[in-house]
Each structure stands twice: as C-alpha cells, then as structure tokens.
VMD Tcl script that draws the C-alpha trace (Angstrom):
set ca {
  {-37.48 9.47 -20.68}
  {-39.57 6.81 -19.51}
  {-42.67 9.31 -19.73}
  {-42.28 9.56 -23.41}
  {-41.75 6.25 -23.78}
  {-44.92 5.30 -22.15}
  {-46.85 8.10 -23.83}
  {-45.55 6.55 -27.11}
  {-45.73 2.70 -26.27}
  {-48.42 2.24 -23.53}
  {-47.96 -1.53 -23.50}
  {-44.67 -1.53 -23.38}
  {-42.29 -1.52 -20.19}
  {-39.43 0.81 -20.32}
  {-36.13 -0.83 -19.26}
  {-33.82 2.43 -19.55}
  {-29.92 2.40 -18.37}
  {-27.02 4.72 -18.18}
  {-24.08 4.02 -20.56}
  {-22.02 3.80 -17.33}
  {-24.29 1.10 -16.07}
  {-23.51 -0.84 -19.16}
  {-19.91 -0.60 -19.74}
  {-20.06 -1.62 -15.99}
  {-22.00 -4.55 -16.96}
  {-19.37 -5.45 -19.67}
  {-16.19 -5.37 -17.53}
  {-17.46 -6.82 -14.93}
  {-16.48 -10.82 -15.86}
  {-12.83 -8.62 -16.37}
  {-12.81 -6.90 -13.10}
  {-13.42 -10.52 -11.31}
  {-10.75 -11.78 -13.43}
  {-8.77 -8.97 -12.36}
  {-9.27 -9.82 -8.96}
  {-8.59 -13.46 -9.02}
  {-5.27 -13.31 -11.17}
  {-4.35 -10.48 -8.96}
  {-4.62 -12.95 -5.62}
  {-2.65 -15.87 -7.34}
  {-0.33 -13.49 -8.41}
  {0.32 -12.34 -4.80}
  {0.78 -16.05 -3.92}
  {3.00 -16.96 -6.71}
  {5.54 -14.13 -6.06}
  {5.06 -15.22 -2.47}
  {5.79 -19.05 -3.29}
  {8.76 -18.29 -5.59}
  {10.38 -15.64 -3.24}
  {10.45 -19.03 -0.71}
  {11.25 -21.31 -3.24}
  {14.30 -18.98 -3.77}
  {14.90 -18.58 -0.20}
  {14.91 -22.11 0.41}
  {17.20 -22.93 -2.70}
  {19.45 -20.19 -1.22}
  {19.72 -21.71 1.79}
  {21.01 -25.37 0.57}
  {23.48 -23.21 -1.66}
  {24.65 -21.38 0.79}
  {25.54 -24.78 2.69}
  {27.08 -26.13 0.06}
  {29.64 -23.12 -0.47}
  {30.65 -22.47 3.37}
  {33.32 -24.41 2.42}
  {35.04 -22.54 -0.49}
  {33.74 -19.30 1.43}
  {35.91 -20.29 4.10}
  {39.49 -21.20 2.33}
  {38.45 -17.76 0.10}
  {38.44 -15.79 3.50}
  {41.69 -17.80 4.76}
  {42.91 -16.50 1.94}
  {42.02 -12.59 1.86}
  {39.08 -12.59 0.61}
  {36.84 -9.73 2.13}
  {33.59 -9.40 3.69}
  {32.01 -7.34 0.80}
  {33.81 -9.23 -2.29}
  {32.14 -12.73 -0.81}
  {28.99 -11.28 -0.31}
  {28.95 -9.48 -3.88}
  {29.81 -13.09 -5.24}
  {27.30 -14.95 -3.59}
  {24.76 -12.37 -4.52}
  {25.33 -11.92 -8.38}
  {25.34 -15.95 -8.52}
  {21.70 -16.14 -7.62}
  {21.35 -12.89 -9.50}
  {22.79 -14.15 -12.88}
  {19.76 -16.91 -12.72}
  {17.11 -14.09 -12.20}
  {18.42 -12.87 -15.08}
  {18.15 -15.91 -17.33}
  {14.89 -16.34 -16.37}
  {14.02 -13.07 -16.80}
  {15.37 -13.41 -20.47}
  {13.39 -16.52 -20.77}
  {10.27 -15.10 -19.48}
  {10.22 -11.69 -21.17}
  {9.07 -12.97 -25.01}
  {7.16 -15.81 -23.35}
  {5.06 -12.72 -21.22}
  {5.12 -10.06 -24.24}
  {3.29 -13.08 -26.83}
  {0.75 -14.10 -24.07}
  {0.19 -9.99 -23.45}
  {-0.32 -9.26 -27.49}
  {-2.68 -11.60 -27.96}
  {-4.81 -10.99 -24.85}
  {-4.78 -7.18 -25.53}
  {-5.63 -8.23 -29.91}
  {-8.97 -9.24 -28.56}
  {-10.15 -5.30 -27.39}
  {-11.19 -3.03 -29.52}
  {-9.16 -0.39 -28.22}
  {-6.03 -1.75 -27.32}
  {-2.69 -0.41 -25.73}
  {0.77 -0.97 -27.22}
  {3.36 -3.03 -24.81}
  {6.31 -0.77 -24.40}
  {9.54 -1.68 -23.36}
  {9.56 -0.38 -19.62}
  {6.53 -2.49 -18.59}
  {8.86 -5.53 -18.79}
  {12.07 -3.58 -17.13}
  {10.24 -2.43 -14.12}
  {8.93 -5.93 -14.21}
  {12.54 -6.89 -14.21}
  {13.51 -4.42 -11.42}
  {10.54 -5.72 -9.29}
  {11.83 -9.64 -9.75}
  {15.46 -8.34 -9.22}
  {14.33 -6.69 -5.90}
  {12.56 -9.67 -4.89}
  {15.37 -11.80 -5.34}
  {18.22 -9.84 -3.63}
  {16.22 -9.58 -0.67}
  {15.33 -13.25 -0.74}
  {18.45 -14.32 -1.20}
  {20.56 -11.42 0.75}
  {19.74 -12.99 5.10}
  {21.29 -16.07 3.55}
  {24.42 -14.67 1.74}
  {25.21 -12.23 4.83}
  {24.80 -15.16 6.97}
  {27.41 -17.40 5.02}
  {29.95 -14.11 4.44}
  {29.76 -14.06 7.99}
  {30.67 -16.96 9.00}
  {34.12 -17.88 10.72}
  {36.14 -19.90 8.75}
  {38.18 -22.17 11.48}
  {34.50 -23.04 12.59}
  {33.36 -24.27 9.07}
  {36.53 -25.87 7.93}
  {36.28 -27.46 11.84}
  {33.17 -29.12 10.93}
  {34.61 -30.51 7.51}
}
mol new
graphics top color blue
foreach p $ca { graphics top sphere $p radius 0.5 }
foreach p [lrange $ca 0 end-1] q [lrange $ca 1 end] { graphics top cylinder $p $q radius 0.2 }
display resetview
C-alpha cells in the first residue's frame, strides 16, 4: 500500500495502520481504567471483608453472654452457630438489596455511552450476591465458631 500511495502522492508521507492497531488505540484509556478499578476493587473487598471481621469480632463479645445461658440451657453447637451466622448474614443481605439498583443505574448509564452495548441481566447481580455472601460467611465464620465454642461456666465466670 504505501507503494501506491507514493506513486500517487510523491510529496506526501504515508502513515498507514491496521484496524486492530486502532481499535487498540481506542480502548486503551479503557483497558487502564480497567486496570486501576480492578486494583481498588481488590482492596475494597479486602478492606470490607476486615471491616466485617473486625465488626464480627466486637459482636461476638458482646453475645458470649446470651451464648452462654442459651447453651446452659440446651442450646446446641450447630443451632448457635447457625444463629450467629444468619445475623451477620441478614445485613449482607440488606445491603445487598440496597446496593443492587444503586449498581444496575451506575452500570446502564456507563454501558448508554457505547455504541454497542450489552444488556444487564439478572445473574450478573446474583453471582455478585453469591460472591459477597461467600465473602461474608467466611469473614465472619473463625469468629462465630470461636464464640459457639466457648464454655459457658468460663464466660458467665468472667461476668
């Protein structure tokens, strides 16, 4: 190509590129973005599943108390654990319900500015919820095994 072009326009310098070189050249400002929200989404995940870990723990303090008089009074190993569990679960939850419309409006009108654009289906957001719901049981599980475990003449000793 750049034969005929000089053979045609002598003067002229011939500046030719491959489609794929350009669309490269167009996503590239995306792929960077890509990159960075990728990172800081790494970190927030990372910073919340402490967050929760750390809220966990002060909960779990504050209910080695009723833990206790529920195990002095039959309660089992796996019924204390389930409860303590589904607590911190039902919060996951609200936020999740909180989150989802806020997340689908922000996605819509990011994806409106392409040209060809992809539709948001439901399952995006319920593996997204699966994914936060992992997360959170296995932040929040160490803690609630700890304070299922825990003997209740020891705890009610201390109080």
């Amino acid at each position: 190509m750049e034969a005929a072009v000089k053979e045609v326009f002598p003067d002229r310098i011939f500046e030719g590129q491959y489609i794929e070189e350009m669309i490269e050249d167009g996503f590239k400002d995306e792929s960077r973005v890509l990159n960075i929200v990728l990172i800081f989404t790494l970190l927030s995940i990372l910073v919340s599943a402490l967050g929760l870990f750390a809220m966990s723990s002060y909960y779990m303090q504050q209910e080695i108390r009723s833990v206790s008089v529920k195990k002095v009074f039959g309660a089992d190993y796996s019924g204390v654990l389930k409860e303590l569990v589904l607590s911190f679960m039902k919060m996951v939850g609200i936020a999740f319900v909180i989150g989802v419309p806020i997340a689908w409006f922000i996605m819509n009108r990011w994806l409106s500015g392409y040209g060809h654009r992809i539709d948001l289906h439901w399952w995006i957001f319920a593996l997204a919820g699966l994914a936060v719901a992992f997360i959170a049981a296995i932040s929040v599980l160490y803690q609630s095994i700890k304070t299922a475990r825990t003997n209740p003449a020891e705890a009610l000793k201390k109080e």
